[in-house]
N, CA, C and O atoms as a Tripos MOL2 file, in Angstrom:
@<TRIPOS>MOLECULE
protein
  312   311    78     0     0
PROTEIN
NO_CHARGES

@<TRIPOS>ATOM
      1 N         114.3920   95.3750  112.2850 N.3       1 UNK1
      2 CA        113.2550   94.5330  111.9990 C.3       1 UNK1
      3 C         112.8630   94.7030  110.5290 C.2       1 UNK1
      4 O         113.0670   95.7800  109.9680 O.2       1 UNK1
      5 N         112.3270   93.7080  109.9190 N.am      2 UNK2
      6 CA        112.2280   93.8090  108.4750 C.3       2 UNK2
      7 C         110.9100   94.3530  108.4240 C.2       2 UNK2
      8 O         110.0740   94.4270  109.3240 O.2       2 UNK2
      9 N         110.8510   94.7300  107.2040 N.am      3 UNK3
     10 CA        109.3940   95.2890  106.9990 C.3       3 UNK3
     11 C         108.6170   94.9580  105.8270 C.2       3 UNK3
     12 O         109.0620   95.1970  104.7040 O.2       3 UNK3
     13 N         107.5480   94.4550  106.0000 N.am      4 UNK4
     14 CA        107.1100   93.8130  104.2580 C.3       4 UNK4
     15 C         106.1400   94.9080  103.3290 C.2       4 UNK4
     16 O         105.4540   95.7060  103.9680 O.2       4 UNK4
     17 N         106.1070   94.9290  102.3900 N.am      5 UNK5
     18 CA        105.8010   96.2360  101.9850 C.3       5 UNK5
     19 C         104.2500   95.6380  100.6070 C.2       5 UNK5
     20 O         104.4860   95.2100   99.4770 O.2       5 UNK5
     21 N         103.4010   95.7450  100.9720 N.am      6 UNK6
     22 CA        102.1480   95.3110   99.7910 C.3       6 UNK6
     23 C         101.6970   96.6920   99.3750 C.2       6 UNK6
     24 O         101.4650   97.7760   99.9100 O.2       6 UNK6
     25 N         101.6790   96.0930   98.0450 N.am      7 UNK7
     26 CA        101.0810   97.6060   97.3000 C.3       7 UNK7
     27 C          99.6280   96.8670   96.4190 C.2       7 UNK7
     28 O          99.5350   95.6790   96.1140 O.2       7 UNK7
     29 N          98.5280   98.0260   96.1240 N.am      8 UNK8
     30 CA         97.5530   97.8960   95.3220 C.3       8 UNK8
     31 C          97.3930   98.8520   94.5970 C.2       8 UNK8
     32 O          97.2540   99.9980   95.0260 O.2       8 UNK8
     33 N          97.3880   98.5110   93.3020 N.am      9 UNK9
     34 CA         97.3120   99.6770   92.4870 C.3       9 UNK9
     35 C          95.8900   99.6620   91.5170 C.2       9 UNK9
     36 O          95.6950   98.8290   90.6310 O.2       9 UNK9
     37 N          95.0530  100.6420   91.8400 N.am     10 UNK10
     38 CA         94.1380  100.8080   91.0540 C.3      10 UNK10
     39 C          93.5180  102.2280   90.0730 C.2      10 UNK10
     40 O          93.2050  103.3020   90.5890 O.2      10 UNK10
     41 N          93.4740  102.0650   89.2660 N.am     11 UNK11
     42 CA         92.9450  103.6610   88.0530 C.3      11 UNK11
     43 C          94.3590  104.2090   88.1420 C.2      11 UNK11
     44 O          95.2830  103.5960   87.6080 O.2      11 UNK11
     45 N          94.5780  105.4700   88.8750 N.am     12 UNK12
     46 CA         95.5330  106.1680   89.4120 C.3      12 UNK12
     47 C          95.8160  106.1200   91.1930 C.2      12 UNK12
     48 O          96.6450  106.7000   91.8950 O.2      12 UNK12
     49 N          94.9560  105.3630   91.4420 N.am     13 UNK13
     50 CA         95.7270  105.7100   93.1150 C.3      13 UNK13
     51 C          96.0910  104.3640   93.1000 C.2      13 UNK13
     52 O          95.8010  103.4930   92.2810 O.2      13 UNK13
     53 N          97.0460  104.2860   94.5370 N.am     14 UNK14
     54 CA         97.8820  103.0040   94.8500 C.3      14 UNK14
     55 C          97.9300  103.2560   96.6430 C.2      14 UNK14
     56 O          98.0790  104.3370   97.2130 O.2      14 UNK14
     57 N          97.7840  102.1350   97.1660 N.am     15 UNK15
     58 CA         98.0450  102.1450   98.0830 C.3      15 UNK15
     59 C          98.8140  101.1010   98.4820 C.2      15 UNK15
     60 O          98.7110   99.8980   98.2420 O.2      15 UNK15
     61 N          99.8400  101.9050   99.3170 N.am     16 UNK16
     62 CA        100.6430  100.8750  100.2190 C.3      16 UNK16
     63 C         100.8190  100.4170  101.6190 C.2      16 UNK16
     64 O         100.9240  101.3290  102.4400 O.2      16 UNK16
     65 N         100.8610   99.5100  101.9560 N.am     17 UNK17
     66 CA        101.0510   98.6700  103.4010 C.3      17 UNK17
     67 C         102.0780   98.2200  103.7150 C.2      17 UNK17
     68 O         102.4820   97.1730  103.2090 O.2      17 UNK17
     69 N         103.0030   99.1180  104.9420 N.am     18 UNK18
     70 CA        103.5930   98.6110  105.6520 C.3      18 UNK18
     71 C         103.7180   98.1500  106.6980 C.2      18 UNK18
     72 O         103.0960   98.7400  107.5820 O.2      18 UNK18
     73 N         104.3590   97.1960  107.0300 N.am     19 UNK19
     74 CA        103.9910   95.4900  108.0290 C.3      19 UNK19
     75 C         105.4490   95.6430  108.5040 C.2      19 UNK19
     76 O         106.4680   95.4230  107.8510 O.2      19 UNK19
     77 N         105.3060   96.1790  110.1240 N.am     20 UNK20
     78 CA        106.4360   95.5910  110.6120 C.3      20 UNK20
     79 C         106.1650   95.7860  112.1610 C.2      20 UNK20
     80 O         105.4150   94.9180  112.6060 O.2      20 UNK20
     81 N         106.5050   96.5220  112.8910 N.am     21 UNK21
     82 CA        106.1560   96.3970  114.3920 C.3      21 UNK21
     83 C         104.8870   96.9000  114.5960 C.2      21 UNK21
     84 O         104.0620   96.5770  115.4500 O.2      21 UNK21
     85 N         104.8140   97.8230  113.6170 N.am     22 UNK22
     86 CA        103.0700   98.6620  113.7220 C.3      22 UNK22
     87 C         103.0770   98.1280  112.1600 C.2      22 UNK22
     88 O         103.9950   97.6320  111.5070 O.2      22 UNK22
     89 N         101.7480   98.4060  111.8190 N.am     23 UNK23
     90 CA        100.8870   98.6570  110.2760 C.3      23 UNK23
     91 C         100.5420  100.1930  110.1500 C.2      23 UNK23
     92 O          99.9400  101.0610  110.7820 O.2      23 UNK23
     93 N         101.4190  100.0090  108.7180 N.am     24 UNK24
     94 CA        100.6480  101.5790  108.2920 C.3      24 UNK24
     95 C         100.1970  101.6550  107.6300 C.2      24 UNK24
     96 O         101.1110  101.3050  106.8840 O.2      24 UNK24
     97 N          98.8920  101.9520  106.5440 N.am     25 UNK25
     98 CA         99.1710  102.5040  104.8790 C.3      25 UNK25
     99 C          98.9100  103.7970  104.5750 C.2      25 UNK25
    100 O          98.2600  104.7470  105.0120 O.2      25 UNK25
    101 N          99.5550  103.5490  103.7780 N.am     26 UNK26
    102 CA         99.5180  104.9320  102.9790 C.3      26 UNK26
    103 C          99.1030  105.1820  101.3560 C.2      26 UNK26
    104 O          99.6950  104.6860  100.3980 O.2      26 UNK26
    105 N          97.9740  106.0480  101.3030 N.am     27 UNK27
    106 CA         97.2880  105.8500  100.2160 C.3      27 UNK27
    107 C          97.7470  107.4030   99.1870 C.2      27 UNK27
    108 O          97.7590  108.5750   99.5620 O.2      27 UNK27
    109 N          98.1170  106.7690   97.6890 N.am     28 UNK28
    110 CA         98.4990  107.9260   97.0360 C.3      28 UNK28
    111 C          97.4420  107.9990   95.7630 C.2      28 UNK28
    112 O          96.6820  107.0780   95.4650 O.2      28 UNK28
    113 N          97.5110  108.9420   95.2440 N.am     29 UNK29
    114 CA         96.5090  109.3990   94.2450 C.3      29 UNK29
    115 C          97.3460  110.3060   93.1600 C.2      29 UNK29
    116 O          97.7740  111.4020   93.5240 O.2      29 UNK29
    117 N          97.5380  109.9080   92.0320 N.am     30 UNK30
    118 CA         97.8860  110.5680   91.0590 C.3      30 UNK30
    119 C          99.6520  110.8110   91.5740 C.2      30 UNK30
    120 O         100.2000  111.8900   91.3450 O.2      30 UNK30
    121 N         100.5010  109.5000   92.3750 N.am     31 UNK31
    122 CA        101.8090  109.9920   92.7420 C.3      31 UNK31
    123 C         101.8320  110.7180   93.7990 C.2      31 UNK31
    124 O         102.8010  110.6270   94.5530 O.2      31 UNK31
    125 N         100.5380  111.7910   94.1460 N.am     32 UNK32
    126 CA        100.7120  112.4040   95.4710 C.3      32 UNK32
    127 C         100.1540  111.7050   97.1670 C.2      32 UNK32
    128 O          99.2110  110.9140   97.1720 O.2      32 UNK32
    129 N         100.6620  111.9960   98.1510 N.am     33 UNK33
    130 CA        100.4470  111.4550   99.2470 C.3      33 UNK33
    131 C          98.8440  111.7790   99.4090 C.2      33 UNK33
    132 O          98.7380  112.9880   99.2070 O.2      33 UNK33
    133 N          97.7640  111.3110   99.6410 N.am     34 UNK34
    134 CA         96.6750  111.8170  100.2350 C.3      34 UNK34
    135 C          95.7660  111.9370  101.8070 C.2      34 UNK34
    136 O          95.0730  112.7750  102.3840 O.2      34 UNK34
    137 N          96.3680  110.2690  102.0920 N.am     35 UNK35
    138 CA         96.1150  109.6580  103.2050 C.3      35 UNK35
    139 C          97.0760  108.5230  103.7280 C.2      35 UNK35
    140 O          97.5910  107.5960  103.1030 O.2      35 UNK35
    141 N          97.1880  108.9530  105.3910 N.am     36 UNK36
    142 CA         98.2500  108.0090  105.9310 C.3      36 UNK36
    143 C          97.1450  107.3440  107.3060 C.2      36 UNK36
    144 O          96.4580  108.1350  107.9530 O.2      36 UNK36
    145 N          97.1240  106.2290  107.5190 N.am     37 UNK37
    146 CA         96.6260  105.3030  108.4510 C.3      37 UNK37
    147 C          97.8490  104.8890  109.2540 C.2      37 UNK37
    148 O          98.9190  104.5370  108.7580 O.2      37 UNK37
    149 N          97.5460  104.9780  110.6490 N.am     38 UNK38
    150 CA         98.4290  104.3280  111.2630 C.3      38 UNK38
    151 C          97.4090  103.6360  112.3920 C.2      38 UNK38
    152 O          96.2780  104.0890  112.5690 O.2      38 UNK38
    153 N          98.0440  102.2250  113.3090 N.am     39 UNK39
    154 CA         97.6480  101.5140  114.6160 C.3      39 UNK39
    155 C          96.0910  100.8130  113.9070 C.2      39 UNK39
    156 O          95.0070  100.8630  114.4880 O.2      39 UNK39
    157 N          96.3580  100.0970  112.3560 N.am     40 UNK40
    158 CA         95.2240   99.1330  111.7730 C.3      40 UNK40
    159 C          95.9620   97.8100  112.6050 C.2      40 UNK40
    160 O          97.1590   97.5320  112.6690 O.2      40 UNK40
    161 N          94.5350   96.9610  113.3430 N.am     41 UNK41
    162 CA         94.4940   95.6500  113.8840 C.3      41 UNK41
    163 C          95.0140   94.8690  112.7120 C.2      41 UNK41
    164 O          94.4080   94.7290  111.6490 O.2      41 UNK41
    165 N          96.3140   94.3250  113.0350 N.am     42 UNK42
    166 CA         96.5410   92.7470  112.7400 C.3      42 UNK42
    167 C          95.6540   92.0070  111.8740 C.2      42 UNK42
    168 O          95.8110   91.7510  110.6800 O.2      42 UNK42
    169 N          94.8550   91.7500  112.5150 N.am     43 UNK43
    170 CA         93.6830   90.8480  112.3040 C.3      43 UNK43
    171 C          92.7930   91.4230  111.1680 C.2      43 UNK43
    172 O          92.4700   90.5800  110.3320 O.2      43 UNK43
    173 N          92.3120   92.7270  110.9550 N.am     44 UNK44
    174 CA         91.7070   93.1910  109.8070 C.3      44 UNK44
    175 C          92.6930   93.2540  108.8230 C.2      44 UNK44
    176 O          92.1760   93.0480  107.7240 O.2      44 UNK44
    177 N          93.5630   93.3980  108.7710 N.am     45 UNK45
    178 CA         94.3500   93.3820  107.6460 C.3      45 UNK45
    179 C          95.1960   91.6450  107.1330 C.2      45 UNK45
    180 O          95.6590   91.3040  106.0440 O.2      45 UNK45
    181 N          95.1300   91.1180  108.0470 N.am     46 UNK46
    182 CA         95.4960   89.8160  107.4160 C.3      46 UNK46
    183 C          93.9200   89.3530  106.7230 C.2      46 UNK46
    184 O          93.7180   88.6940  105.7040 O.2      46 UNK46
    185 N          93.1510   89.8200  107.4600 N.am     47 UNK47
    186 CA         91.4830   89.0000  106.7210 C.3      47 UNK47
    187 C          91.3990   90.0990  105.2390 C.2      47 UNK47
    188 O          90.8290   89.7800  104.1960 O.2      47 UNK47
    189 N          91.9660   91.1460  105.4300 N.am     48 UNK48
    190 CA         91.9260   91.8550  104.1380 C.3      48 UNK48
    191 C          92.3410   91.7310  102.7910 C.2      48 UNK48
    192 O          91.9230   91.9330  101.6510 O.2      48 UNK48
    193 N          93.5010   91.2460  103.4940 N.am     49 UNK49
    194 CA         94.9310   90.7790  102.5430 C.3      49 UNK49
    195 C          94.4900   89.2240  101.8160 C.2      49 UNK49
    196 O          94.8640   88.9240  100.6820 O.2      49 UNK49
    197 N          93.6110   88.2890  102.7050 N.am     50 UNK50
    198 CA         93.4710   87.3270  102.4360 C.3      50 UNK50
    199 C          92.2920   87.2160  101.4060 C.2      50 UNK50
    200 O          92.1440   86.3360  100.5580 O.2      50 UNK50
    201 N          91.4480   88.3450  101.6700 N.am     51 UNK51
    202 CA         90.2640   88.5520  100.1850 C.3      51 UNK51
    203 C          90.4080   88.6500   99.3050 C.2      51 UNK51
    204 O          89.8840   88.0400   98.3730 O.2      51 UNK51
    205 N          91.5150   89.8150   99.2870 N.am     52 UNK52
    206 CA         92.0120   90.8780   98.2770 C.3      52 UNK52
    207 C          93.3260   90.2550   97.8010 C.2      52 UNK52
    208 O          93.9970   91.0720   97.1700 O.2      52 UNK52
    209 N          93.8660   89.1020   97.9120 N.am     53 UNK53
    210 CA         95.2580   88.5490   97.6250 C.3      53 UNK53
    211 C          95.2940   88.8440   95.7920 C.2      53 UNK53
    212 O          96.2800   89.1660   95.1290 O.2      53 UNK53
    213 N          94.4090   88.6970   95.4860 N.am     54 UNK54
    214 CA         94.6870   88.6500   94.1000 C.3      54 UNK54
    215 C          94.8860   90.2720   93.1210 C.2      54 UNK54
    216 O          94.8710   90.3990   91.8970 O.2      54 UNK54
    217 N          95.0980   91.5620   94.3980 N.am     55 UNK55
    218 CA         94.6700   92.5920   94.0620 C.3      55 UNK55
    219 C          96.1070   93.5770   94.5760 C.2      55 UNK55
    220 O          96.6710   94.5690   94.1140 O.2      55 UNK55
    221 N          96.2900   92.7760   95.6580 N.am     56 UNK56
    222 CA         97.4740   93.1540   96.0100 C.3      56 UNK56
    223 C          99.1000   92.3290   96.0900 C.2      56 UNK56
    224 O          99.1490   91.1170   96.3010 O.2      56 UNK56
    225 N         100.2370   93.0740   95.9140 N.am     57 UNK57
    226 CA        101.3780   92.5550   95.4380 C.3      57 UNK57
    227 C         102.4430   92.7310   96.7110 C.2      57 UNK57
    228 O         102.3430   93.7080   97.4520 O.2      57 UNK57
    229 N         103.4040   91.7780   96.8970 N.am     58 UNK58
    230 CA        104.3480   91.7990   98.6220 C.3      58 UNK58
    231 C         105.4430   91.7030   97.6260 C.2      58 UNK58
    232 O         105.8000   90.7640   96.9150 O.2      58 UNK58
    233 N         105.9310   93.0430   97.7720 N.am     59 UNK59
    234 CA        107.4480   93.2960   97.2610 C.3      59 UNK59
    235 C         107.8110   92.8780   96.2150 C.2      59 UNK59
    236 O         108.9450   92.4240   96.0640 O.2      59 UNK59
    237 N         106.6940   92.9530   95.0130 N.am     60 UNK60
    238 CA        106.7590   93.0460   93.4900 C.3      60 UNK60
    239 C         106.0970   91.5810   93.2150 C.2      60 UNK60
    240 O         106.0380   91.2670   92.0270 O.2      60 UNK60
    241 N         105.7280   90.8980   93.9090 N.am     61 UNK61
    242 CA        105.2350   89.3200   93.7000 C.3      61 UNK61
    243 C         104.0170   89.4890   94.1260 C.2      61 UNK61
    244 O         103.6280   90.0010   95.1760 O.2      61 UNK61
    245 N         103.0480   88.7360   92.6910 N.am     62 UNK62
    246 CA        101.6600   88.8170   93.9050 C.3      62 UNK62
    247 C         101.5300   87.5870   94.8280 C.2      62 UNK62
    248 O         102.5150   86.8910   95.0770 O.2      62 UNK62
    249 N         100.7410   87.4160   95.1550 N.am     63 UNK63
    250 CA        100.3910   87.0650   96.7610 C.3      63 UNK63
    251 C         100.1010   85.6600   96.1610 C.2      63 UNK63
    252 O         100.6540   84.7350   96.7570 O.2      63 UNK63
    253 N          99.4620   85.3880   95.2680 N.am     64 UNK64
    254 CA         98.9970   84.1570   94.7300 C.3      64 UNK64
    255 C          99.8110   83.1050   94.4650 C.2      64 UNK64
    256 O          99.5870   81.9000   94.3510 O.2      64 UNK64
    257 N         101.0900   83.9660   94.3630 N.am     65 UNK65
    258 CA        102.7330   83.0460   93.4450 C.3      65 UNK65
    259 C         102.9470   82.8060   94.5480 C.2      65 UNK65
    260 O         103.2740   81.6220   94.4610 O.2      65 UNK65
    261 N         103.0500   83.2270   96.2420 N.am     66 UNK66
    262 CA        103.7120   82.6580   97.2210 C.3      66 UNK66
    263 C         103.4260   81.1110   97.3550 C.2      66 UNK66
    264 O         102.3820   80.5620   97.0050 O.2      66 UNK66
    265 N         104.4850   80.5220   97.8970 N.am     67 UNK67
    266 CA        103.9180   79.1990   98.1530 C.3      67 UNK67
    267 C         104.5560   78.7480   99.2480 C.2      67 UNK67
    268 O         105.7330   79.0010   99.5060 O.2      67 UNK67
    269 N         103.5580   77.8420  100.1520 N.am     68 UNK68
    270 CA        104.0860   77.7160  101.5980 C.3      68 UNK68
    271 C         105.1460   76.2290  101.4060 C.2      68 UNK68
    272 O         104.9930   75.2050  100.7400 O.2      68 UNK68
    273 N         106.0920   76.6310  102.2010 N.am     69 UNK69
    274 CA        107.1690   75.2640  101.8910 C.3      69 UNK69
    275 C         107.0630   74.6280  103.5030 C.2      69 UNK69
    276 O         106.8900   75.0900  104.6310 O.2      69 UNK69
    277 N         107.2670   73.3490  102.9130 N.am     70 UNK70
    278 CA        107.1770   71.9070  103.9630 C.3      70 UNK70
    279 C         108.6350   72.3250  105.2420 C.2      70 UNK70
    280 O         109.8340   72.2230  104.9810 O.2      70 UNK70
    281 N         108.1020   72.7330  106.4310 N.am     71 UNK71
    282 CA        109.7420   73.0040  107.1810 C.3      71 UNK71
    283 C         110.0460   71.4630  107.9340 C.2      71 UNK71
    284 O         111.1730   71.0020  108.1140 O.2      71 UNK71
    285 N         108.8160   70.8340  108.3020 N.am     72 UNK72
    286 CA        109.1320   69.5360  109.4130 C.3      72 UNK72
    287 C         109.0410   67.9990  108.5440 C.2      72 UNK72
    288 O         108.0140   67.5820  108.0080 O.2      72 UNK72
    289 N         109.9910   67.4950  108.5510 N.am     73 UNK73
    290 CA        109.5510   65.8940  108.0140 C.3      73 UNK73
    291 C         108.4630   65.2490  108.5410 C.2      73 UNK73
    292 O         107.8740   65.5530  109.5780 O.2      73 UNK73
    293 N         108.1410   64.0720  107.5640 N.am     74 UNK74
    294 CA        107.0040   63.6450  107.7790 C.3      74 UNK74
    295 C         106.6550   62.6340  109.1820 C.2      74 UNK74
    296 O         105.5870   62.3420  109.7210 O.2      74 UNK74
    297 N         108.1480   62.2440  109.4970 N.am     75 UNK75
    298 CA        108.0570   61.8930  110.7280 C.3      75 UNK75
    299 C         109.6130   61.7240  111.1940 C.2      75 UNK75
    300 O         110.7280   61.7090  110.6720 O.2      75 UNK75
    301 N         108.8350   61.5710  112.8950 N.am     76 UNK76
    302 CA        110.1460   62.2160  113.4780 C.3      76 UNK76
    303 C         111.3860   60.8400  113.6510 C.2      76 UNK76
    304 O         111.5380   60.6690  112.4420 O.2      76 UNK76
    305 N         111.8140   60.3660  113.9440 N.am     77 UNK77
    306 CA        113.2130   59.5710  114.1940 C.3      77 UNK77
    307 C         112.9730   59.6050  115.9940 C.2      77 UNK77
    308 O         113.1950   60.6460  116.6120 O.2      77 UNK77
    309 N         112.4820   58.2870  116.7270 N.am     78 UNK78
    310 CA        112.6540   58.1300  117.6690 C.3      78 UNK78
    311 C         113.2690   56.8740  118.0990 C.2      78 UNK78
    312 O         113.4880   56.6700  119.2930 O.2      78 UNK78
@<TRIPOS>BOND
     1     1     2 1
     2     2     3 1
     3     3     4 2
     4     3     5 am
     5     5     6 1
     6     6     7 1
     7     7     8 2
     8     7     9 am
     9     9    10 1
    10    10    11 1
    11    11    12 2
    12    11    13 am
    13    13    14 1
    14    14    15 1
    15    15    16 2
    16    15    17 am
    17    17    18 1
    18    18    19 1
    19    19    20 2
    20    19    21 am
    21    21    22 1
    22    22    23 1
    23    23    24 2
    24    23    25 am
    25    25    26 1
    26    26    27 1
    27    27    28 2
    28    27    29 am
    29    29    30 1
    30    30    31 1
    31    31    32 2
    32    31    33 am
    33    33    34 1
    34    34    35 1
    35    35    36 2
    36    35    37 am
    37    37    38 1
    38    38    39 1
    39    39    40 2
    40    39    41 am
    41    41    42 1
    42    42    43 1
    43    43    44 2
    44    43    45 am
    45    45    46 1
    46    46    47 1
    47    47    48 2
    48    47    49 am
    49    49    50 1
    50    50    51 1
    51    51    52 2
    52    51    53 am
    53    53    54 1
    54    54    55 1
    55    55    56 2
    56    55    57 am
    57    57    58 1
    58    58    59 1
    59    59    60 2
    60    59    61 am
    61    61    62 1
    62    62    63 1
    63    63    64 2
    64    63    65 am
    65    65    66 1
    66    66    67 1
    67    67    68 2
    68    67    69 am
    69    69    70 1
    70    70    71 1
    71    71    72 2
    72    71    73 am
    73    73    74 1
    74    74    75 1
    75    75    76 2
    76    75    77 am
    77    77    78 1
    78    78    79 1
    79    79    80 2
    80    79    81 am
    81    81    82 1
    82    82    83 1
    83    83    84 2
    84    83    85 am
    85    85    86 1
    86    86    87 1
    87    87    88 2
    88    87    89 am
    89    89    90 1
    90    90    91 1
    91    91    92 2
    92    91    93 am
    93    93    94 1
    94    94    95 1
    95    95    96 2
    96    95    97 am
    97    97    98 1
    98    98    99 1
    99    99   100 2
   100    99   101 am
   101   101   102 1
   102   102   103 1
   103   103   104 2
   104   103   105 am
   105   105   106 1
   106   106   107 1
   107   107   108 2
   108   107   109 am
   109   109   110 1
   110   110   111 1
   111   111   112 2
   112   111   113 am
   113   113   114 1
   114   114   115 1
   115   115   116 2
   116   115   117 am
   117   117   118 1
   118   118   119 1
   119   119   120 2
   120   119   121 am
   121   121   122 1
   122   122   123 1
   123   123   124 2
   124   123   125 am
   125   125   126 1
   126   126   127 1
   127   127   128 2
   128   127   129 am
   129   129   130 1
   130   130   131 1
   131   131   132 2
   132   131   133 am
   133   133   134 1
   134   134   135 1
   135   135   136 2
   136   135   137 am
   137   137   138 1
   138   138   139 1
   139   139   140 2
   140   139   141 am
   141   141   142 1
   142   142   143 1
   143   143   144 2
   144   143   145 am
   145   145   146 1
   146   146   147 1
   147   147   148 2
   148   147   149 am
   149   149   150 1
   150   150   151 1
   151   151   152 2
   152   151   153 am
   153   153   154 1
   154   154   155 1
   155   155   156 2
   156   155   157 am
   157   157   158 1
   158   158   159 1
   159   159   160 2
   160   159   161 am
   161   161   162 1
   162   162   163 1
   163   163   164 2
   164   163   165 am
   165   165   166 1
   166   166   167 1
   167   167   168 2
   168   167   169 am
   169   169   170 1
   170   170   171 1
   171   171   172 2
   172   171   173 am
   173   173   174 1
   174   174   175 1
   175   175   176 2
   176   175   177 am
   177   177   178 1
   178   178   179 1
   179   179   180 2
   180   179   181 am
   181   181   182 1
   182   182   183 1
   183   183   184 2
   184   183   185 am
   185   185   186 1
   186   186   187 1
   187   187   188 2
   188   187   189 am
   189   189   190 1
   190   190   191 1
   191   191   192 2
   192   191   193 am
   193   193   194 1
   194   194   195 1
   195   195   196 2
   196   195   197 am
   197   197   198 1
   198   198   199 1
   199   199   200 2
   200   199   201 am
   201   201   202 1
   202   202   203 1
   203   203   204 2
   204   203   205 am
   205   205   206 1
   206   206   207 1
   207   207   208 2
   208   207   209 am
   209   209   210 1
   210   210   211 1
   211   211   212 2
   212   211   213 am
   213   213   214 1
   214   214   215 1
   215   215   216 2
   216   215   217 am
   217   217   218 1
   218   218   219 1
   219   219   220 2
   220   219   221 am
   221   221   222 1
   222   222   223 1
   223   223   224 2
   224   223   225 am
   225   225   226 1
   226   226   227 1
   227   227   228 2
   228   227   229 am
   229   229   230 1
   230   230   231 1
   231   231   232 2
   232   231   233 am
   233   233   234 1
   234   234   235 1
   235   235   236 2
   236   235   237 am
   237   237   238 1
   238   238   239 1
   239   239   240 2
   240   239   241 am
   241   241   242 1
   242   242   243 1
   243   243   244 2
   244   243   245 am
   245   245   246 1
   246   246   247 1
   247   247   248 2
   248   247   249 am
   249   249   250 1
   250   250   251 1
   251   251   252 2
   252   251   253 am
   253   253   254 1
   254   254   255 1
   255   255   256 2
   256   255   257 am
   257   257   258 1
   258   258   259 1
   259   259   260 2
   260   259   261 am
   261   261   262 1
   262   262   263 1
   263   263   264 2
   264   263   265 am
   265   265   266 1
   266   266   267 1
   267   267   268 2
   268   267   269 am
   269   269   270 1
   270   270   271 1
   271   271   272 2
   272   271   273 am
   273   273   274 1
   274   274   275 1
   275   275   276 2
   276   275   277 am
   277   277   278 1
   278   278   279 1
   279   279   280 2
   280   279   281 am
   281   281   282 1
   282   282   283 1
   283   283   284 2
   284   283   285 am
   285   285   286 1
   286   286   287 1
   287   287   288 2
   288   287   289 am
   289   289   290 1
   290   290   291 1
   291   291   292 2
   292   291   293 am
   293   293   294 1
   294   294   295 1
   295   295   296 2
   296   295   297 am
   297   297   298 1
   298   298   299 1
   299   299   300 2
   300   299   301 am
   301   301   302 1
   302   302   303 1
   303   303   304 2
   304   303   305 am
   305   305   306 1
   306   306   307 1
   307   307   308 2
   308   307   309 am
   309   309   310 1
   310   310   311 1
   311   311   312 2
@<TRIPOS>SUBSTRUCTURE
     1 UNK1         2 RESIDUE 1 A UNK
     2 UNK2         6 RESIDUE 1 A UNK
     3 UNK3        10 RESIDUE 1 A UNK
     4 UNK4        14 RESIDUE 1 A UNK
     5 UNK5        18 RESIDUE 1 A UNK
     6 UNK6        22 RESIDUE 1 A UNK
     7 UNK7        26 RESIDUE 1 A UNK
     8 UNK8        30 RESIDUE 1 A UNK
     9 UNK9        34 RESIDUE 1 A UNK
    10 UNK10       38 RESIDUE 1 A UNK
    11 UNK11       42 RESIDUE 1 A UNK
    12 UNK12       46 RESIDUE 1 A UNK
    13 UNK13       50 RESIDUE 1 A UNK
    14 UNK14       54 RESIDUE 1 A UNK
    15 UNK15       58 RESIDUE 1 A UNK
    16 UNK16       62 RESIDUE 1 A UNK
    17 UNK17       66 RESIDUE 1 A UNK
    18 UNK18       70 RESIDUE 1 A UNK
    19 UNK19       74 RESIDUE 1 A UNK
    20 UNK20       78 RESIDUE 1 A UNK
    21 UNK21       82 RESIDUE 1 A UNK
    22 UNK22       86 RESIDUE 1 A UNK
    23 UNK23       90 RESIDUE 1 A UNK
    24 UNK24       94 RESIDUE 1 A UNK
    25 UNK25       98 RESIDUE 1 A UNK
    26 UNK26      102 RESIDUE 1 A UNK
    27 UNK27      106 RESIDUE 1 A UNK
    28 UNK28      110 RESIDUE 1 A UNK
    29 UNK29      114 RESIDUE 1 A UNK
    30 UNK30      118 RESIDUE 1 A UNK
    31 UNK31      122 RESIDUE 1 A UNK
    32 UNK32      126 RESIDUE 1 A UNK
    33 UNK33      130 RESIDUE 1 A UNK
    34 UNK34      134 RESIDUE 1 A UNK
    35 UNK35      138 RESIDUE 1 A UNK
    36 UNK36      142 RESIDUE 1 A UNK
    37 UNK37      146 RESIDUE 1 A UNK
    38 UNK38      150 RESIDUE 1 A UNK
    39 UNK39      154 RESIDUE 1 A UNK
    40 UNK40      158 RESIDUE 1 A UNK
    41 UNK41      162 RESIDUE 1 A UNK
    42 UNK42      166 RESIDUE 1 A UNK
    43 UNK43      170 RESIDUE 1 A UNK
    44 UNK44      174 RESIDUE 1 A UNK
    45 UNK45      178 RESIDUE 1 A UNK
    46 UNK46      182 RESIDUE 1 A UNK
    47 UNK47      186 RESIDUE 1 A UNK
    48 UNK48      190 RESIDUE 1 A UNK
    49 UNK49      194 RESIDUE 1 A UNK
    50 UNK50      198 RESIDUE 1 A UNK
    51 UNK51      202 RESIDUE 1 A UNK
    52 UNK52      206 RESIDUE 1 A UNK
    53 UNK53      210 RESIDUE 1 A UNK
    54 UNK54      214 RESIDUE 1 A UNK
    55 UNK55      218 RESIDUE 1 A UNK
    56 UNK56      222 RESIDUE 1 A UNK
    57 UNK57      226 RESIDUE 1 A UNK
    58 UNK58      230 RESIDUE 1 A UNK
    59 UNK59      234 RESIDUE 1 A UNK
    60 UNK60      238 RESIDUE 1 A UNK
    61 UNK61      242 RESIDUE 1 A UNK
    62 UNK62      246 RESIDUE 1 A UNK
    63 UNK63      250 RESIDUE 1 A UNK
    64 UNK64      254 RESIDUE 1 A UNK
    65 UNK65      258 RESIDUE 1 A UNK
    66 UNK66      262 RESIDUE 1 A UNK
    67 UNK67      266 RESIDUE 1 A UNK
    68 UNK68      270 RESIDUE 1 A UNK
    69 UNK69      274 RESIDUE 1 A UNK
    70 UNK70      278 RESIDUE 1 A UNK
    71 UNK71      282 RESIDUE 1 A UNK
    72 UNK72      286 RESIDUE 1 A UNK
    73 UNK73      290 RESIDUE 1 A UNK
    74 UNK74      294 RESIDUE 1 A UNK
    75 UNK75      298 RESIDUE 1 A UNK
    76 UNK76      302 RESIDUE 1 A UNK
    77 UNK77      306 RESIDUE 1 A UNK
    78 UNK78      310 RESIDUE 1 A UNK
């Protein structure tokens, strides 16, 4: 299963979020580990992610550059 990986980096600490069957983050300070979170709701962290988009980065891209692409035509062929 893939895993998506958001990082925030602020002063000296950074924290990272990993997204894949569970959510974890893990928060570092000065390079060292300090704090690990595990079993954060879905739901608080997508409403988190969605505040904070401009603060945090998904696998070196920030969040802002994503852009949602068109998958279904505009109409169907019956």
């Amino acid at each position: 299963m893939k895993t998506l990986v958001f990082r925030k980096k602020h002063d000296n600490r950074e924290e990272v979020l990993f997204i894949s069957n569970q959510i974890r983050r893990h928060t570092l300070s000065g390079g060292r580990l300090i704090k690990i979170e595990e079993g954060l709701r879905p739901i608080g962290i997508a409403v988190m992610l969605s505040r904070e988009r401009k603060e945090w980065m998904l696998e070196g891209r920030a969040l802002d550059e994503h852009e949602v692409t068109r998958r279904w035509p505009d109409q169907l062929d019956v």
